[in-house]
C-alpha positions, -999 to +999 in steps of 0.1 A: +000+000+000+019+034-013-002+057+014+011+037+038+047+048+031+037+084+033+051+090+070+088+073+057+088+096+025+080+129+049+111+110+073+135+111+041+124+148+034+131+156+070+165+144+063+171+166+031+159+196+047+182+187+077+214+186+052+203+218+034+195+233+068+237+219+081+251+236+043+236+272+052+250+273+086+285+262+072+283+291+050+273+312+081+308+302+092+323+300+059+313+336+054+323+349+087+358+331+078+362+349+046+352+386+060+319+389+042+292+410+050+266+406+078+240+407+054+253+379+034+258+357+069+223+365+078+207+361+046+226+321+055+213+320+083+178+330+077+175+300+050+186+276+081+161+284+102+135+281+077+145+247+072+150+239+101+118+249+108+101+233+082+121+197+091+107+199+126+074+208+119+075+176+096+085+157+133+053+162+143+033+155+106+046+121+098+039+108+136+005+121+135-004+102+097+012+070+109-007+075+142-043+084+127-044+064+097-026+038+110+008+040+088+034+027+115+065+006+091+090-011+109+109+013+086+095+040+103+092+033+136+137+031+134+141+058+106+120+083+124+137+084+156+170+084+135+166+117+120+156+139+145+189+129+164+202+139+129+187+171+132+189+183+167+226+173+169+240+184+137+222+220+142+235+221+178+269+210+168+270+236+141+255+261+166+284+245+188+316+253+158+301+294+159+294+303+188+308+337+183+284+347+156+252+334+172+262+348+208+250+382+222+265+405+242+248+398+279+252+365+271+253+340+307+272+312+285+285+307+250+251+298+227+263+263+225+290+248+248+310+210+234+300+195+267+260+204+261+266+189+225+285+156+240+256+153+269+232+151+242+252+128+217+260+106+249+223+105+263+211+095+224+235+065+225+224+050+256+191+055+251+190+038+213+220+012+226+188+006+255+159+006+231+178-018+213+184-040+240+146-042+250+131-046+216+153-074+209+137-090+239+103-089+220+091-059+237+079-023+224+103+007+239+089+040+220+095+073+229+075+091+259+064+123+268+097+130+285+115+125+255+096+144+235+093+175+257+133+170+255+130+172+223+106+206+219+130+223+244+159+214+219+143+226+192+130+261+207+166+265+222+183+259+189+154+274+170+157+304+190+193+307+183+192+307+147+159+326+141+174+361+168+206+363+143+184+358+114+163+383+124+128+361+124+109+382+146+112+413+122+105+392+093+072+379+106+063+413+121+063+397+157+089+419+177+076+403+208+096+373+197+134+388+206+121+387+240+131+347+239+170+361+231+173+378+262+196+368+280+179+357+310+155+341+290+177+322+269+198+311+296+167+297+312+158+280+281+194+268+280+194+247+313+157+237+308+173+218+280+201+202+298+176+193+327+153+179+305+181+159+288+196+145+315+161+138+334+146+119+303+180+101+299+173+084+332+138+081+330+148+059+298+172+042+319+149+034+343+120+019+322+142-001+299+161-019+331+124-031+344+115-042+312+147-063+308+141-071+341+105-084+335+120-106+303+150-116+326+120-131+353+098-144+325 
């Protein structure tokens, strides 16, 4: 059944917008590099965040069509998973390689320190090594609302990031959104993150040790 491959093909174009959304920010540093214009490094930056944007809006799509109409692939039920790591690491480790350009003055903390980036790559690991683990034991390990609020507070961290320098709120006439670049605010933002990282990570942890423990007793 073609619709039912719907979700993976919105998956795969997820990825693409990803890669495009990883080339743009190079050129944000590949312009900086080379001395060019802040216009030129913004106009990079503003195609980013429009793909990013557009790739995680698509997070939420292909879940809710393999949801509602019943679309869930073995395919998609590994590929999906996969590229939203894709996407959430590689922006934050691009975030991570410029720091200078996408920080403000005020600042609490560079925009994206390597240890945030390796907390995140490590907690991903564990928690697919761990998935892995319990469905080959013959039982279902999907994500939970802890993972998923870890991943909306990702995505309006890095999203918030990329969309101040690309001066978003001026292009959608909504001023009201530089208030999430202050830095108070986006510190905040910052170590609801990491909180919500680490607590997930463990919740993960937790869960997939009594389910290996159930399978263990059985």
């Amino acid at each position: 059944m073609i619709a039912k491959q719907v979700p993976n093909m919105i998956t795969l174009a997820r990825l693409v917008l990803a890669v495009t959304a990883f080339w743009f920010m190079s050129e944000v540093i590949k312009l900086e590099e080379d001395g060019a214009s802040e216009a030129l490094r913004k106009a990079a930056a503003f195609a980013a965040f429009w793909y990013f944007f557009v790739a995680a809006i698509t997070d939420w799509l292909d879940g809710f069509l393999a949801r509602r109409y019943e679309w869930v692939t073995a395919v998609g039920r590994v590929a999906d998973p996969v590229v939203d790591k894709v996407l959430i690491l590689g922006i934050m480790a691009y975030l991570s390689a410029s720091n200078k350009i996408y920080g403000n003055a005020g600042d609490w903390h560079v925009v994206m320190p390597v240890w945030a980036v390796v907390l995140s790559l490590g907690r991903e690991f564990l928690v697919t090594a761990l998935r892995g683990m319990v469905e080959s034991a013959g039982k279902q390990f999907p994500a939970d609302a802890f993972g998923k609020i870890k991943m909306l507070t990702q995505a309006i961290y890095v999203g918030t990031a990329l969309g101040a320098y690309a001066g978003i709120p001026d292009f959608v006439n909504l001023p009201e959104l530089g208030l999430l670049r202050s830095p108070d605010f986006f510190f905040s933002i910052f170590w609801l993150m990491i909180a919500m990282t680490v607590f997930s990570g463990i919740h993960y942890c937790i869960n997939g040790a009594r389910l290996l423990s159930g399978n263990i007793n059985d």
